[in-house]
PDB file of the backbone (N, CA, C, O) and the ligand in Angstrom, with CONECT records:
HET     ZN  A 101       1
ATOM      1  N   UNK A   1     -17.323  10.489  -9.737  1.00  0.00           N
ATOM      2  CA  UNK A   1     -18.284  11.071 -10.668  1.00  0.00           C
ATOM      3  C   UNK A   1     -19.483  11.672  -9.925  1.00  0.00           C
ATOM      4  O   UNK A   1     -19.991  12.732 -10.293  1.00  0.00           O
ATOM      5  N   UNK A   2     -19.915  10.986  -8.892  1.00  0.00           N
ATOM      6  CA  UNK A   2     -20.803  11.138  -8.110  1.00  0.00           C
ATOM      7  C   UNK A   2     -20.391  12.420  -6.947  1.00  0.00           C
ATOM      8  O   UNK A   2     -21.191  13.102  -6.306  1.00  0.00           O
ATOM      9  N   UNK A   3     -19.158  12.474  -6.924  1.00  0.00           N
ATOM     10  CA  UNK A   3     -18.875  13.861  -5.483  1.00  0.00           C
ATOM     11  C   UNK A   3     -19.327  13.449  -4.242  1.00  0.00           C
ATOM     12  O   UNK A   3     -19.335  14.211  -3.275  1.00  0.00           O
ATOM     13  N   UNK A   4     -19.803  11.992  -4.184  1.00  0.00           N
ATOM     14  CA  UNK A   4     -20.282  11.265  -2.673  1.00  0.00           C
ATOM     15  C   UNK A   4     -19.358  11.106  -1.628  1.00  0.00           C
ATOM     16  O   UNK A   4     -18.254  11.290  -2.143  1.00  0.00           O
ATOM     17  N   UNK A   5     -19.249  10.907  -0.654  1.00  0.00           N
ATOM     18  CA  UNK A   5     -18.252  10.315  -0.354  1.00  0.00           C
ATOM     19  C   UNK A   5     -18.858   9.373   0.936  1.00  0.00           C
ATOM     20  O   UNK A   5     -19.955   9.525   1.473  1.00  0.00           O
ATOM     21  N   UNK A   6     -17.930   8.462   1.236  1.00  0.00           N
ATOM     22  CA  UNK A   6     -18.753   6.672   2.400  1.00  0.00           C
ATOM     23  C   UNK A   6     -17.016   6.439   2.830  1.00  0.00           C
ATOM     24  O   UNK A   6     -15.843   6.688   2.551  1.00  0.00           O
ATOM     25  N   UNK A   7     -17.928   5.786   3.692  1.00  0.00           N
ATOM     26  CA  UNK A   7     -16.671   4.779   4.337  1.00  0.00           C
ATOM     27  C   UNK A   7     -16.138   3.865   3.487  1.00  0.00           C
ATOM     28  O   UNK A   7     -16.845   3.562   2.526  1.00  0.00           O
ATOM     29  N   UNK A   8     -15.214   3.413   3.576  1.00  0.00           N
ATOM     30  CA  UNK A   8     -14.645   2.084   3.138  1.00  0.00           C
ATOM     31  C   UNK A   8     -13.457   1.376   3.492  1.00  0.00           C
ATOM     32  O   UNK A   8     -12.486   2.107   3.692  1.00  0.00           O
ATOM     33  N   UNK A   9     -13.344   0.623   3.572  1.00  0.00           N
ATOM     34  CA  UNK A   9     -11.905  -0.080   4.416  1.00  0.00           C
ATOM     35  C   UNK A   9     -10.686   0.174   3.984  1.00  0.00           C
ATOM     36  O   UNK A   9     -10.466   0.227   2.774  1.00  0.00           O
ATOM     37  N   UNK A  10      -9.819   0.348   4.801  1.00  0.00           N
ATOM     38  CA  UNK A  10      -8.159   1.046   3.965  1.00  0.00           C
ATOM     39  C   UNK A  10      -7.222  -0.794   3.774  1.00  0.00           C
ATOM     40  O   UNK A  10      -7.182  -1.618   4.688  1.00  0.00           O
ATOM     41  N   UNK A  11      -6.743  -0.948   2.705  1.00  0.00           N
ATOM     42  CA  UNK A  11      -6.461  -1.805   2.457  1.00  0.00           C
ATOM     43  C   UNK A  11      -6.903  -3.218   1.767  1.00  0.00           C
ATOM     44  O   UNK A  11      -6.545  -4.396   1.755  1.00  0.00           O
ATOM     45  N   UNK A  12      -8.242  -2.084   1.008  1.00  0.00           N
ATOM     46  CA  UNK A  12      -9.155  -3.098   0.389  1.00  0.00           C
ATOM     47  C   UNK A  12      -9.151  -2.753  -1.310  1.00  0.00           C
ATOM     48  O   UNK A  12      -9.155  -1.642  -1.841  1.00  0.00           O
ATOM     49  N   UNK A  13      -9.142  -3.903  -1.863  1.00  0.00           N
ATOM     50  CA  UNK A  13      -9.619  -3.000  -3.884  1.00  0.00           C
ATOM     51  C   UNK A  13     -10.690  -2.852  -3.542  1.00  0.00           C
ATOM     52  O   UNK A  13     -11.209  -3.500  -2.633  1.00  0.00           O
ATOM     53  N   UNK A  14     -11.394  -1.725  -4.381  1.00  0.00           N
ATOM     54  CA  UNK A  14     -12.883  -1.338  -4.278  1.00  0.00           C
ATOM     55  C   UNK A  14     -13.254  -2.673  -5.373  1.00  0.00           C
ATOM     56  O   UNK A  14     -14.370  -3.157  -5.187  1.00  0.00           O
ATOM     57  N   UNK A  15     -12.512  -3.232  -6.365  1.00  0.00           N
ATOM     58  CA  UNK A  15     -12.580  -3.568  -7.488  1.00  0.00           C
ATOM     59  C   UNK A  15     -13.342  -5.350  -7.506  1.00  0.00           C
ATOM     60  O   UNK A  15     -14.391  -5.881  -7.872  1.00  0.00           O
ATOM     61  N   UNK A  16     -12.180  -5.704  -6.932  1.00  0.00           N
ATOM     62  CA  UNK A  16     -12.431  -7.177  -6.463  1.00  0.00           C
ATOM     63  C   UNK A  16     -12.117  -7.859  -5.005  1.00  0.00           C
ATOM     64  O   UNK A  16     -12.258  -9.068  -4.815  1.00  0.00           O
ATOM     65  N   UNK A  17     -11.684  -6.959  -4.018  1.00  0.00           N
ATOM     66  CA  UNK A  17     -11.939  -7.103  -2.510  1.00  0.00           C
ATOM     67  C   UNK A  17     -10.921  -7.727  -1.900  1.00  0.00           C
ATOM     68  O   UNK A  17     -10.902  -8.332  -0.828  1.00  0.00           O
ATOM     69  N   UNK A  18      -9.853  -7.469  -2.895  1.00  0.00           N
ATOM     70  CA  UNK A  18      -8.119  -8.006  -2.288  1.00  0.00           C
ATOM     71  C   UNK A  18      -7.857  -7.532  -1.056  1.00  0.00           C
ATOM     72  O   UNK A  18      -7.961  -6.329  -0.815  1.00  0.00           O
ATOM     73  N   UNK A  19      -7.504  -8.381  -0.182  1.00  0.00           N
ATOM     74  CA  UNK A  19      -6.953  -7.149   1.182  1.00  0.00           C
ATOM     75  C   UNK A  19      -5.731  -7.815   1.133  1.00  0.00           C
ATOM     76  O   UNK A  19      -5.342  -7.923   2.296  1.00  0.00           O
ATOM     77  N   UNK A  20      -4.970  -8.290   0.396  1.00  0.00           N
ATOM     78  CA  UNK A  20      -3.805  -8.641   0.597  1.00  0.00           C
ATOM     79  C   UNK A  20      -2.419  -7.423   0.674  1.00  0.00           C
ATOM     80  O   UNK A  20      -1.768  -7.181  -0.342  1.00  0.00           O
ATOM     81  N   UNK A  21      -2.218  -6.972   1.560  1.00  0.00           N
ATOM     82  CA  UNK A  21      -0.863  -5.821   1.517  1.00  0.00           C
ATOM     83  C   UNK A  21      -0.330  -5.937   0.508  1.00  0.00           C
ATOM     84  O   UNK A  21      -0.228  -5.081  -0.371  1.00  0.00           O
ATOM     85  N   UNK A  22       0.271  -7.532   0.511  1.00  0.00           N
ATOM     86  CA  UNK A  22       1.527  -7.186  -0.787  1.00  0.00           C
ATOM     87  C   UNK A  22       0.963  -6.835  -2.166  1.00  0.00           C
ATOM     88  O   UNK A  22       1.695  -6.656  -3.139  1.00  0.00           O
ATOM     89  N   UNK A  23      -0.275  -6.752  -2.205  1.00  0.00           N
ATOM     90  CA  UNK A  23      -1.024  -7.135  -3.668  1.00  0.00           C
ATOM     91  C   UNK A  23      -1.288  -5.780  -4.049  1.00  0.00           C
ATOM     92  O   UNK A  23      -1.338  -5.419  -5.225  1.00  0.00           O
ATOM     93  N   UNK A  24      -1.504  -4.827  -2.800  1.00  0.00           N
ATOM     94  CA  UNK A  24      -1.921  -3.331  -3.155  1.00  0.00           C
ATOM     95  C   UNK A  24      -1.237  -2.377  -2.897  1.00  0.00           C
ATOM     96  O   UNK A  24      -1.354  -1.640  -1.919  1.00  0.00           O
ATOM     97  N   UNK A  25      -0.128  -2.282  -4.129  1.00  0.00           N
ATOM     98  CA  UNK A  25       0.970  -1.319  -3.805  1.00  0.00           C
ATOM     99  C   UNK A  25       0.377   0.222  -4.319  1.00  0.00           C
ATOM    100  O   UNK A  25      -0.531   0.611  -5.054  1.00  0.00           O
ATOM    101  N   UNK A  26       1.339   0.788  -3.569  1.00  0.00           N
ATOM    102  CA  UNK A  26       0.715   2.819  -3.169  1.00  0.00           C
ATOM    103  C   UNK A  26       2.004   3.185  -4.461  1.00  0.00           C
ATOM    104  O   UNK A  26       3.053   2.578  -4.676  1.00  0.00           O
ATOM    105  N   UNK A  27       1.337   4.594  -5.271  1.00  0.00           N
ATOM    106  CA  UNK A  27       2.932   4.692  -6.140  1.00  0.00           C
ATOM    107  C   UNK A  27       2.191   6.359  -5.555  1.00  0.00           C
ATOM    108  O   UNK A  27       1.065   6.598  -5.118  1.00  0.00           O
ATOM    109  N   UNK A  28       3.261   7.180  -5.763  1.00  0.00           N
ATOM    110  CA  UNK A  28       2.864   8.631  -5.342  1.00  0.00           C
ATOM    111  C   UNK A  28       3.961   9.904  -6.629  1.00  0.00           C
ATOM    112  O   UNK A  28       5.055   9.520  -7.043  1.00  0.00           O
ATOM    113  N   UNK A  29       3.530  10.953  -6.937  1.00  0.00           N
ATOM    114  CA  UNK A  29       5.005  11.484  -7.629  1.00  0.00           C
ATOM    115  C   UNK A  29       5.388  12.642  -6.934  1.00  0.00           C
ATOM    116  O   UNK A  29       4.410  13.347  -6.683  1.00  0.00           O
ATOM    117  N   UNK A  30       6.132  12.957  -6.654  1.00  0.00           N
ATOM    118  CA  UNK A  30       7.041  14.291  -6.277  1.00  0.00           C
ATOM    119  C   UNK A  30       6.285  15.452  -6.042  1.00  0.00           C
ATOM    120  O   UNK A  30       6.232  16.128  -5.014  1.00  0.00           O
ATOM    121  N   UNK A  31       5.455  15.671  -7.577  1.00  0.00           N
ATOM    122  CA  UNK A  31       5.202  17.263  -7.992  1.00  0.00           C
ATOM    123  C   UNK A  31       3.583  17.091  -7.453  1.00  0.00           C
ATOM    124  O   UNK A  31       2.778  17.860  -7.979  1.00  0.00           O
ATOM    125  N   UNK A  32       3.228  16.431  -6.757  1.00  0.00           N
ATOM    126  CA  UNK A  32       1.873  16.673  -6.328  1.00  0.00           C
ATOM    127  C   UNK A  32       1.947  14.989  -5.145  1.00  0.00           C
ATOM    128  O   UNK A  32       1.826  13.815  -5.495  1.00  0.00           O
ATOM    129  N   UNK A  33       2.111  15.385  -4.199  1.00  0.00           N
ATOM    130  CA  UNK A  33       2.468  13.929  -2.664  1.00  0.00           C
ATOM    131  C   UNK A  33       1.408  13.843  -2.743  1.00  0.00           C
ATOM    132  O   UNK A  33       1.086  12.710  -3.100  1.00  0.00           O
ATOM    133  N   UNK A  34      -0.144  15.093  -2.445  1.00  0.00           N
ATOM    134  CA  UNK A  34      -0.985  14.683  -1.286  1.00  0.00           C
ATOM    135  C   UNK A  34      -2.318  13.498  -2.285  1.00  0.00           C
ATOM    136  O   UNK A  34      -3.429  13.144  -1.889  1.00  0.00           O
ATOM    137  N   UNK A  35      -1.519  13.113  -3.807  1.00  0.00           N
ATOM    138  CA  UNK A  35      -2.196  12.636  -4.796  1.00  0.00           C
ATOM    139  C   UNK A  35      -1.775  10.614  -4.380  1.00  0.00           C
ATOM    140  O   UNK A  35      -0.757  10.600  -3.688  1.00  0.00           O
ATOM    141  N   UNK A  36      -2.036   9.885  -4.511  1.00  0.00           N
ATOM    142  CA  UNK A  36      -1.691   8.529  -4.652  1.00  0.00           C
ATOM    143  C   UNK A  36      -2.237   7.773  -5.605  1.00  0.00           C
ATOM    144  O   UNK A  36      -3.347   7.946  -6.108  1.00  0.00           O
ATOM    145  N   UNK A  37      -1.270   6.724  -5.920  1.00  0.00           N
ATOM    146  CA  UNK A  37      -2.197   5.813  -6.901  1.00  0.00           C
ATOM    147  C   UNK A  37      -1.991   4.396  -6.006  1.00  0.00           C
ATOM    148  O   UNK A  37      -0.994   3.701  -5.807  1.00  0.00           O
ATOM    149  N   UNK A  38      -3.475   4.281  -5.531  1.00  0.00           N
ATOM    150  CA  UNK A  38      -4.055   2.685  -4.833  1.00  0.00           C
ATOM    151  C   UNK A  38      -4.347   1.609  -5.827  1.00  0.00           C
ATOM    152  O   UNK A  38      -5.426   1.438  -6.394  1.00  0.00           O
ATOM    153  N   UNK A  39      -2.827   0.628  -6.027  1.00  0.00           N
ATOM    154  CA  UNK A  39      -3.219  -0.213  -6.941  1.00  0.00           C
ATOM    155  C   UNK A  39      -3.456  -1.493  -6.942  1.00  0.00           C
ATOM    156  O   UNK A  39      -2.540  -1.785  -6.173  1.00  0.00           O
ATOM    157  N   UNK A  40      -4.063  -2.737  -7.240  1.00  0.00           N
ATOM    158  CA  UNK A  40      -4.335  -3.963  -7.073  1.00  0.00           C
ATOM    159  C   UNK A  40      -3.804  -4.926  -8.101  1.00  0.00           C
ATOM    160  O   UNK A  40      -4.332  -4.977  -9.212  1.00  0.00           O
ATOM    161  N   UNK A  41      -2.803  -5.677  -7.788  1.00  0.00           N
ATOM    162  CA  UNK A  41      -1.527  -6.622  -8.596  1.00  0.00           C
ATOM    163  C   UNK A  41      -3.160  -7.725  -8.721  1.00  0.00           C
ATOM    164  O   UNK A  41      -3.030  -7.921  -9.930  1.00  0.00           O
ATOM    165  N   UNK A  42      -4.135  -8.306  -8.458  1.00  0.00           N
ATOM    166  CA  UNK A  42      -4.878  -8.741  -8.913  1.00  0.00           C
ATOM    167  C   UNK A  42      -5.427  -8.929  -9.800  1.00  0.00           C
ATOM    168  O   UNK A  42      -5.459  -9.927 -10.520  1.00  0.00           O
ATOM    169  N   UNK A  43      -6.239  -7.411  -9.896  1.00  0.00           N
ATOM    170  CA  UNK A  43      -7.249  -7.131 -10.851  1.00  0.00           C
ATOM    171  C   UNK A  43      -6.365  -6.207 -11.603  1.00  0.00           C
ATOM    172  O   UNK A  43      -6.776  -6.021 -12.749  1.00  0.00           O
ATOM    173  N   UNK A  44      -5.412  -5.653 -11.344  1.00  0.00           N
ATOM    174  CA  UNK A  44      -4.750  -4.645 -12.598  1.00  0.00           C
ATOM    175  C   UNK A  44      -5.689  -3.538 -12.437  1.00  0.00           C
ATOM    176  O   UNK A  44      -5.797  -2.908 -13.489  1.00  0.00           O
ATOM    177  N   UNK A  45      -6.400  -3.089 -11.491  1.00  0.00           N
ATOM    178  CA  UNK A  45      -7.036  -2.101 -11.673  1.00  0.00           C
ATOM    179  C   UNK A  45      -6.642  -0.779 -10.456  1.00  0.00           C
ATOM    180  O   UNK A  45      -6.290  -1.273  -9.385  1.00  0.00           O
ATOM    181  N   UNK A  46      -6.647   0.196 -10.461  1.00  0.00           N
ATOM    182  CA  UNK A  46      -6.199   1.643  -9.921  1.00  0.00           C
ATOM    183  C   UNK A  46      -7.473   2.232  -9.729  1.00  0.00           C
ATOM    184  O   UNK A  46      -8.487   2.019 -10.394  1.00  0.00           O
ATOM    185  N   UNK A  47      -7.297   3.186  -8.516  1.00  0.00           N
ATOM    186  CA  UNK A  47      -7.788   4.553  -8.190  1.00  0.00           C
ATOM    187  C   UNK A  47      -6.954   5.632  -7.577  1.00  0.00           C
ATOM    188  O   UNK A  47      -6.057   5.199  -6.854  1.00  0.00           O
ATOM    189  N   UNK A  48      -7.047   7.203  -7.712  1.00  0.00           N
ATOM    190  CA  UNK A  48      -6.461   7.795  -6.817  1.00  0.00           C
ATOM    191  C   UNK A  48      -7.116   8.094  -5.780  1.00  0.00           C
ATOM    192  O   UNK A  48      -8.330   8.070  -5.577  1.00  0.00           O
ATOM    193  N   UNK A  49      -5.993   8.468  -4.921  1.00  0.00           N
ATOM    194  CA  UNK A  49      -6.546   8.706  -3.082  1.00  0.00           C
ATOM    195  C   UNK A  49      -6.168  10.040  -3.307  1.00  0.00           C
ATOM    196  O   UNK A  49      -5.275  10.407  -4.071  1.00  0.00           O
ATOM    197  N   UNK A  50      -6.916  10.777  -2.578  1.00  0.00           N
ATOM    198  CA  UNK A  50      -6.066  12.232  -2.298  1.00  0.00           C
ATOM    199  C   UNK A  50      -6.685  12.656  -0.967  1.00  0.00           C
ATOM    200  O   UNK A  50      -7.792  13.044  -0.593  1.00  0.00           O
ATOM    201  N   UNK A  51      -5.203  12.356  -0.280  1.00  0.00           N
ATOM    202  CA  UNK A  51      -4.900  12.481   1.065  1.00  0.00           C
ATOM    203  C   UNK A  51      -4.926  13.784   2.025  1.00  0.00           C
ATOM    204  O   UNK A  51      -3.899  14.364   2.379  1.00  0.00           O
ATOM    205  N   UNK A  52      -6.149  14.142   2.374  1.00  0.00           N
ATOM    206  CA  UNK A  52      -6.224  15.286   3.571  1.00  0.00           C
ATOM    207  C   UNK A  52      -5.086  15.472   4.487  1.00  0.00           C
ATOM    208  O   UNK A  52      -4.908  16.621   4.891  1.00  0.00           O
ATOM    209  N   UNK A  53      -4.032  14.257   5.013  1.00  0.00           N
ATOM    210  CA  UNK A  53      -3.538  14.209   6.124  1.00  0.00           C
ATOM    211  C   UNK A  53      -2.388  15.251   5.723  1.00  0.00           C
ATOM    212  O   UNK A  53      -1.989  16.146   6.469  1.00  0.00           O
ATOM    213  N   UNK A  54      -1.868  14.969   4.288  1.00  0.00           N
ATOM    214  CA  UNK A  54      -1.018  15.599   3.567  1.00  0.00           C
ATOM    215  C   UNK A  54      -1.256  17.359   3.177  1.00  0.00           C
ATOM    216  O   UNK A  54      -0.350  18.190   3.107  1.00  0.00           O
ATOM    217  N   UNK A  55      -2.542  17.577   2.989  1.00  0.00           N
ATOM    218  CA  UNK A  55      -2.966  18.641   2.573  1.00  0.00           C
ATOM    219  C   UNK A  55      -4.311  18.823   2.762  1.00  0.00           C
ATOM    220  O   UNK A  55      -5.198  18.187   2.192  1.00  0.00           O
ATOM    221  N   UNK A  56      -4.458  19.718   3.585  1.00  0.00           N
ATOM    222  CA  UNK A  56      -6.306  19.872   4.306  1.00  0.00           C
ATOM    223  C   UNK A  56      -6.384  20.551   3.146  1.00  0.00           C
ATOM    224  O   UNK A  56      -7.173  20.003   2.376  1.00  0.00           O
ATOM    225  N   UNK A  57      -5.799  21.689   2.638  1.00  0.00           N
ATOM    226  CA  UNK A  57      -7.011  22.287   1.729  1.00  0.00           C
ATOM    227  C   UNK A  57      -7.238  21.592   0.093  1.00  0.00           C
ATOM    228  O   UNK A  57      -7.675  22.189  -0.892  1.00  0.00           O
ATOM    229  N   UNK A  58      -6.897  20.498   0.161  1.00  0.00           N
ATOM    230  CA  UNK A  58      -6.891  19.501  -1.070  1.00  0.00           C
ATOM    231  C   UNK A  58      -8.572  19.922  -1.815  1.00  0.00           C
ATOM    232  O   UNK A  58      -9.601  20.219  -1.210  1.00  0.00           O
ATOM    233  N   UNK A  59      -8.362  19.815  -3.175  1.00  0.00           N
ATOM    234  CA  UNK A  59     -10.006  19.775  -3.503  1.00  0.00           C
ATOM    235  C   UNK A  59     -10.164  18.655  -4.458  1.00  0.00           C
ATOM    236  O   UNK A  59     -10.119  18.978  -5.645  1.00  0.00           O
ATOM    237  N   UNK A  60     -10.368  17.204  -4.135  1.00  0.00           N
ATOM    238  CA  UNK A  60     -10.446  15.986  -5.035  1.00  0.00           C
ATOM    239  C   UNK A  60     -10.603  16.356  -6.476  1.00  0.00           C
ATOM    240  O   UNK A  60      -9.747  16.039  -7.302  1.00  0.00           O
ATOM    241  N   UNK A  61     -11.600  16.970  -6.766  1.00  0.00           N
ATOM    242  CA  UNK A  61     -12.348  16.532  -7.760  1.00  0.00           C
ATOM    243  C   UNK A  61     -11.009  17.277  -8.582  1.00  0.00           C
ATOM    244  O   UNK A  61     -10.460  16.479  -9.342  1.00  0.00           O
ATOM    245  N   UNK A  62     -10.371  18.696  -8.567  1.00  0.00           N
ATOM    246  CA  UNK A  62      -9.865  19.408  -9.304  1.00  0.00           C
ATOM    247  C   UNK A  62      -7.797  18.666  -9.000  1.00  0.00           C
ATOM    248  O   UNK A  62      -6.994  18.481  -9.914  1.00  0.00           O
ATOM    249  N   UNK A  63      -7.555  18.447  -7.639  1.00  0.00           N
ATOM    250  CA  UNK A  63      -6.330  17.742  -7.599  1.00  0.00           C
ATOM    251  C   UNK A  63      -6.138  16.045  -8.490  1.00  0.00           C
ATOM    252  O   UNK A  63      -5.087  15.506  -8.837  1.00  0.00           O
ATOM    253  N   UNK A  64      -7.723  15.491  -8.675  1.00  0.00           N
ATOM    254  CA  UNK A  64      -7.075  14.514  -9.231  1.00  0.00           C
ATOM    255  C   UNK A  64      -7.184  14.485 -10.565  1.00  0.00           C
ATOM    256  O   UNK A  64      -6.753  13.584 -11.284  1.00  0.00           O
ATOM    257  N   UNK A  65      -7.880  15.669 -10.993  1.00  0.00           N
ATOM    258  CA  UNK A  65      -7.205  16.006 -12.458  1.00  0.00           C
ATOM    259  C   UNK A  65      -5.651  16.340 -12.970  1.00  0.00           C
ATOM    260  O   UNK A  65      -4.934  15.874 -13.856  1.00  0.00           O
ATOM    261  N   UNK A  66      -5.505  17.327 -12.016  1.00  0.00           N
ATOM    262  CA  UNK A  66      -4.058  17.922 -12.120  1.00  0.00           C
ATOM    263  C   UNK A  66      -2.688  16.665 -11.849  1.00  0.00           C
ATOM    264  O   UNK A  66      -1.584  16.797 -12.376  1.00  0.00           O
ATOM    265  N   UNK A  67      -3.040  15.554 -10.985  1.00  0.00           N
ATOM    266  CA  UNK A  67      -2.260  14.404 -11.272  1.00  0.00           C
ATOM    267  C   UNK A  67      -2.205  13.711 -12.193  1.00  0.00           C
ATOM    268  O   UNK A  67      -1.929  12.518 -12.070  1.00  0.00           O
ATOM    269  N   UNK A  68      -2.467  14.309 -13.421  1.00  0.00           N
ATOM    270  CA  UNK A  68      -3.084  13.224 -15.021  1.00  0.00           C
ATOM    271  C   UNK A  68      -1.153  12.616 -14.652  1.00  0.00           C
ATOM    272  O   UNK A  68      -1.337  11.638 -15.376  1.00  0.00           O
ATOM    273  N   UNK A  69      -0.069  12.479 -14.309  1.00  0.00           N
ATOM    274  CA  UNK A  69       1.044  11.816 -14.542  1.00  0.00           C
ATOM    275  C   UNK A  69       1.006  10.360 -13.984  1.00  0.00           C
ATOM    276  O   UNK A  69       1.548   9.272 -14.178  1.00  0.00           O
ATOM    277  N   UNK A  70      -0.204  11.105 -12.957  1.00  0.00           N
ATOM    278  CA  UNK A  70      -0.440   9.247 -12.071  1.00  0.00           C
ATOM    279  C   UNK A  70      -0.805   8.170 -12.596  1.00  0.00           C
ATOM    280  O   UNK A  70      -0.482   7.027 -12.271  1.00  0.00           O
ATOM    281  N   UNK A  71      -1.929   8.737 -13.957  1.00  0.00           N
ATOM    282  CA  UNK A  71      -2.410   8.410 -14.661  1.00  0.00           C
ATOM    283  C   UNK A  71      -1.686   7.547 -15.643  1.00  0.00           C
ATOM    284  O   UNK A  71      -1.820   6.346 -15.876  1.00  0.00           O
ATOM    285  N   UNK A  72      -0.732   8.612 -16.265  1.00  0.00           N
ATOM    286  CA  UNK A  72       0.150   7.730 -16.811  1.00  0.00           C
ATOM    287  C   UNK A  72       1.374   6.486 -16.775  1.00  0.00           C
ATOM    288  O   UNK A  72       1.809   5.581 -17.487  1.00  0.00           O
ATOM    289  N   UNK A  73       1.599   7.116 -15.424  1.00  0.00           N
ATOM    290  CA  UNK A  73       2.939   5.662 -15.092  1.00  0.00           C
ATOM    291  C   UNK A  73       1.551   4.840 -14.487  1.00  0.00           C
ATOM    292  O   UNK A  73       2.020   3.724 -14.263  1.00  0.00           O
ATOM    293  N   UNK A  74       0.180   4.791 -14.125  1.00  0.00           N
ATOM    294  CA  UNK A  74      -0.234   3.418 -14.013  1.00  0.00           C
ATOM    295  C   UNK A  74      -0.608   2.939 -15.170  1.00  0.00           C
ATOM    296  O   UNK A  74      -0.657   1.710 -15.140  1.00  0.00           O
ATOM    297  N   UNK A  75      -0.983   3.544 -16.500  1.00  0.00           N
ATOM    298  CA  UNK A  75      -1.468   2.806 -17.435  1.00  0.00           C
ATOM    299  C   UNK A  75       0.207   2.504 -18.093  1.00  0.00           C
ATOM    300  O   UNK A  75       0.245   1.712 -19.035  1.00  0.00           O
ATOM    301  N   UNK A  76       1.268   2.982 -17.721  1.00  0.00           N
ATOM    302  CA  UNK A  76       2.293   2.613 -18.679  1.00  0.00           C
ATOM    303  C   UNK A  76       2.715   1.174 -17.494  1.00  0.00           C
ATOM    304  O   UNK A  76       3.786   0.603 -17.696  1.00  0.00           O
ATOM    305  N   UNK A  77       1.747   0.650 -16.228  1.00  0.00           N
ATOM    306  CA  UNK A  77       2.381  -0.376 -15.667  1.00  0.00           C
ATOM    307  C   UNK A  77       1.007  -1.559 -15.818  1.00  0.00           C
ATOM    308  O   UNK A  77       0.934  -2.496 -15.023  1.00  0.00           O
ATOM    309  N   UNK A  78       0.220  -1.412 -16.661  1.00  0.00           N
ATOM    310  CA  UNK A  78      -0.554  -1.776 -17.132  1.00  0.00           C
ATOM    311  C   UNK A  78      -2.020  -2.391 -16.549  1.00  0.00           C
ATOM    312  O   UNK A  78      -2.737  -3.367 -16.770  1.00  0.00           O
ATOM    313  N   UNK A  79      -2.013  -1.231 -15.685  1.00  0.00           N
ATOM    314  CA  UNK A  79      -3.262  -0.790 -14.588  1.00  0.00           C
ATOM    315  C   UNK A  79      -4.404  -0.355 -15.810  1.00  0.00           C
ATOM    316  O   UNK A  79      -4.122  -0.038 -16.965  1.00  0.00           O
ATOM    317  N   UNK A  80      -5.605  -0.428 -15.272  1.00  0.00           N
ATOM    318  CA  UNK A  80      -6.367  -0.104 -15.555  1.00  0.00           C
ATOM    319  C   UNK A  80      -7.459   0.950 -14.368  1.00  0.00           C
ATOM    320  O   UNK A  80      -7.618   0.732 -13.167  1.00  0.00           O
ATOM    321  N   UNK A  81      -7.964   1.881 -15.048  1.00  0.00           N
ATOM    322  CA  UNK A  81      -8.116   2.516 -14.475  1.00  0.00           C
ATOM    323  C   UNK A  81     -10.025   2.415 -13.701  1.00  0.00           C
ATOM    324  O   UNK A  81     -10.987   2.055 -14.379  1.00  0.00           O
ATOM    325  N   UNK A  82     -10.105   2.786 -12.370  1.00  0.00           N
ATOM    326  CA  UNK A  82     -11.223   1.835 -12.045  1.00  0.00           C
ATOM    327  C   UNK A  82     -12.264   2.121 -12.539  1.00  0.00           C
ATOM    328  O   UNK A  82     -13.042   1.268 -12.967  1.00  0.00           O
ATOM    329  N   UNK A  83     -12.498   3.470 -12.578  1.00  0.00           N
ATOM    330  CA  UNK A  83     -13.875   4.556 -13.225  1.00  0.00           C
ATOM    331  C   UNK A  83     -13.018   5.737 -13.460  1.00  0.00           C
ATOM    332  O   UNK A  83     -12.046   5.909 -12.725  1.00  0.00           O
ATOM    333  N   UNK A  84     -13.321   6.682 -14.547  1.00  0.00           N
ATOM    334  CA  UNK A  84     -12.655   7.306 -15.289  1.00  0.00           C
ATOM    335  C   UNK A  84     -13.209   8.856 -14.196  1.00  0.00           C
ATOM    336  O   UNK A  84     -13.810   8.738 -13.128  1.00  0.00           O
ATOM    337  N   UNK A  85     -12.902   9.866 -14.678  1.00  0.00           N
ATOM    338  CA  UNK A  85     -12.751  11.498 -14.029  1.00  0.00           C
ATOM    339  C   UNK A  85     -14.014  11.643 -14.612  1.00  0.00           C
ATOM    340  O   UNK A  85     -14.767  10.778 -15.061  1.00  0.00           O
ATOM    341  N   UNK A  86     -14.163  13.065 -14.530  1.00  0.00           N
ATOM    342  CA  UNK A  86     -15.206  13.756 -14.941  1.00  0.00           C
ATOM    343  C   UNK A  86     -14.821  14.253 -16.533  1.00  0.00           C
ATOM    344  O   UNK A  86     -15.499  14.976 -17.264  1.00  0.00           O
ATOM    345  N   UNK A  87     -13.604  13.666 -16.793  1.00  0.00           N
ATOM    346  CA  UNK A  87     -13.142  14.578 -18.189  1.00  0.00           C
ATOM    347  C   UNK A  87     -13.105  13.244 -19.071  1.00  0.00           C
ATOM    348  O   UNK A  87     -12.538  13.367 -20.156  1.00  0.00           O
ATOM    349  N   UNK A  88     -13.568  12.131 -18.796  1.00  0.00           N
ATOM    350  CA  UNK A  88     -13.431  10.560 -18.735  1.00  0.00           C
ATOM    351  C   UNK A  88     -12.096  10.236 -19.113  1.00  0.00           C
ATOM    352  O   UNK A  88     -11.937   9.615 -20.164  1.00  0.00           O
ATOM    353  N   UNK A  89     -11.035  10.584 -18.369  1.00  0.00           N
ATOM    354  CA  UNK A  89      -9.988   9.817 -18.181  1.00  0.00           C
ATOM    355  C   UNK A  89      -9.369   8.931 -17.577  1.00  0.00           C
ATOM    356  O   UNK A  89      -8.241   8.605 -17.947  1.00  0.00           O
TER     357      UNK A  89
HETATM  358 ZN    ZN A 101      -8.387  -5.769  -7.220  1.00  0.00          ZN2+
END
């Protein structure tokens, strides 16, 4: 929401501070790779990543709209979503 961006540790929930591997599974779809959904079997809660390594000219704010499907297979796995878009989804 903010357009900030910081460090933060890879393998961490922003949510409740799981670093457990098995706990934070990655789901990704086909029609858009350089999109991910970082999820926490903990807290039930999600964010997307959108991965430069995959695609330098990525533009967050507008690619992780266009993944609204990520959106959906995590709320149909009964994720919650961590902070909503700019469109509050
Ligand atoms: Zn968590």
């Amino acid at each position: 929401m903010c357009d900030t961006e910081w460090r933060f540790r890879r393998l961490t929930c922003p949510h409740c501070g799981e670093t457990e591997a098995g706990k934070l599974p990655v789901h990704t779809a086909e029609s858009i790779t350089h999109v991910r959904v970082d999820a926490c079997t903990t807290c039930s809660r999600y964010i997307k990543t959108v991965d430069f390594r995959k695609d330098g000219n990525a533009v967050p704010l507008v690619d992780e709209l266009a993944a609204v499907e990520l959106d959906i297979w995590a709320q149909e796995q009964g994720l919650t979503k961590l902070r909503a878009n700019v469109l509050g989804l």
